[in-house]
C-alpha positions in Angstrom: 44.5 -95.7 113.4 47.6 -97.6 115.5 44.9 -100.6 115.6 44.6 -100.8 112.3 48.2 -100.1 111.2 48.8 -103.2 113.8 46.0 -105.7 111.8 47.5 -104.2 108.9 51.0 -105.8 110.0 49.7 -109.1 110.8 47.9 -109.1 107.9 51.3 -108.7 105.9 53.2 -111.4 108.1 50.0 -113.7 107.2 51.0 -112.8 103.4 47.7 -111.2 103.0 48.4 -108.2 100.3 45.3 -107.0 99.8 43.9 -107.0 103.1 47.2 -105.4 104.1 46.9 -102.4 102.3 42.9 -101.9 102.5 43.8 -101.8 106.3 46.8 -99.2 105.5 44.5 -97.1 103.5 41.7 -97.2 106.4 44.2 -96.1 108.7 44.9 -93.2 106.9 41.4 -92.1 106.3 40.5 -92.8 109.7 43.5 -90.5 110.8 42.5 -87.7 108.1 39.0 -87.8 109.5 39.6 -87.4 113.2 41.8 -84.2 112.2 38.6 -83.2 109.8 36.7 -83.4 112.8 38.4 -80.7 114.6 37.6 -78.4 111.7 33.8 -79.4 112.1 33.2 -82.0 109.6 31.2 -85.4 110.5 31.8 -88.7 108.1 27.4 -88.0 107.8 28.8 -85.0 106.6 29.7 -87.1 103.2 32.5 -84.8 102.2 35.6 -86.1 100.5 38.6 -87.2 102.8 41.6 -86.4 100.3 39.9 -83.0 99.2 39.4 -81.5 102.1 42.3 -82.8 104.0 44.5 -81.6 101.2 42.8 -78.1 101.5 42.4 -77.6 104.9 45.7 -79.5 106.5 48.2 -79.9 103.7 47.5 -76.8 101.2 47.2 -74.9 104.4 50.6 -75.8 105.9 49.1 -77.4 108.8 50.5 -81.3 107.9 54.0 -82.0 107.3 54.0 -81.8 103.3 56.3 -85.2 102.8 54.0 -87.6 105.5 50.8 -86.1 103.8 51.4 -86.5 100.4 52.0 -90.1 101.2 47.6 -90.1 101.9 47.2 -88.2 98.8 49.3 -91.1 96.6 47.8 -93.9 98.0 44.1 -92.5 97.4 45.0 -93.4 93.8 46.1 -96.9 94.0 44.4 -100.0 93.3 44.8 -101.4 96.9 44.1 -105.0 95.5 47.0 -105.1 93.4 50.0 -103.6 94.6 52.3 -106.6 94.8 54.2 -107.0 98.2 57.1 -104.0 97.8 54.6 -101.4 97.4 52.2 -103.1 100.0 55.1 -103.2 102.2 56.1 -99.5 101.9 52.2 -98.4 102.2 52.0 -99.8 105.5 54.9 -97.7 106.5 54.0 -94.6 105.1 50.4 -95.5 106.5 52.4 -95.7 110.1 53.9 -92.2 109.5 51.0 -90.4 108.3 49.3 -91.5 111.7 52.0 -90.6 113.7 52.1 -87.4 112.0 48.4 -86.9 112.6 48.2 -87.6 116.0 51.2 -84.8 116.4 48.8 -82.6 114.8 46.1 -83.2 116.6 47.8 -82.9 119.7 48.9 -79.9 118.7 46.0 -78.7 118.0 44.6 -80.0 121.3 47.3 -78.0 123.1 46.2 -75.0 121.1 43.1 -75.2 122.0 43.5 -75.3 125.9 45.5 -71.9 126.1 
């Protein structure tokens, strides 16, 4: 996730819109999966990312509502075409919403050690 968020910010600085926000978007998927992976699900699994994170972290009160619905917006953009604002600003909620799953998941790790 922070890998990507960081190609994701060259990317930008390179002028690169498109790649920007493909890389912004992966971050977040990447992020949603490793939590999805704590709740048993493998990517062979095939299931759908927003779905199931929106039911099993967001719907479930287990994700901070605000930093999650950011995932659940972006899943419906036409990465390719979002002109630099909106690029801009998915990068940064893409930042937030893997901050905020790496909180979680640590959390969750915590949880799990007790």
């Amino acid at each position: 996730g922070e890998r990507l968020i960081f190609e994701a910010s060259l990317a930008l600085e390179a002028g690169k819109l498109a790649e920007t926000a493909q890389m912004s978007y992966k971050a977040m998927v990447s992020a949603a999966d490793g939590l999805l992976s704590t709740q048993g699900l493998l990517i062979s699994n095939r299931y759908d990312t927003v779905a199931e994170f929106r039911s099993r972290f967001l719907e479930a009160g287990r994700f901070f509502v605000g930093v999650g619905e950011y995932f659940i917006k972006a899943s419906g953009y036409d990465l390719a075409s979002l002109g630099s604002e909106k690029t801009r600003r998915l990068l940064e909620e893409a930042n937030l919403f893997v901050e905020e799953a790496q909180v979680v998941y640590g959390r969750m790790a915590g949880a799990a050690t007790k």
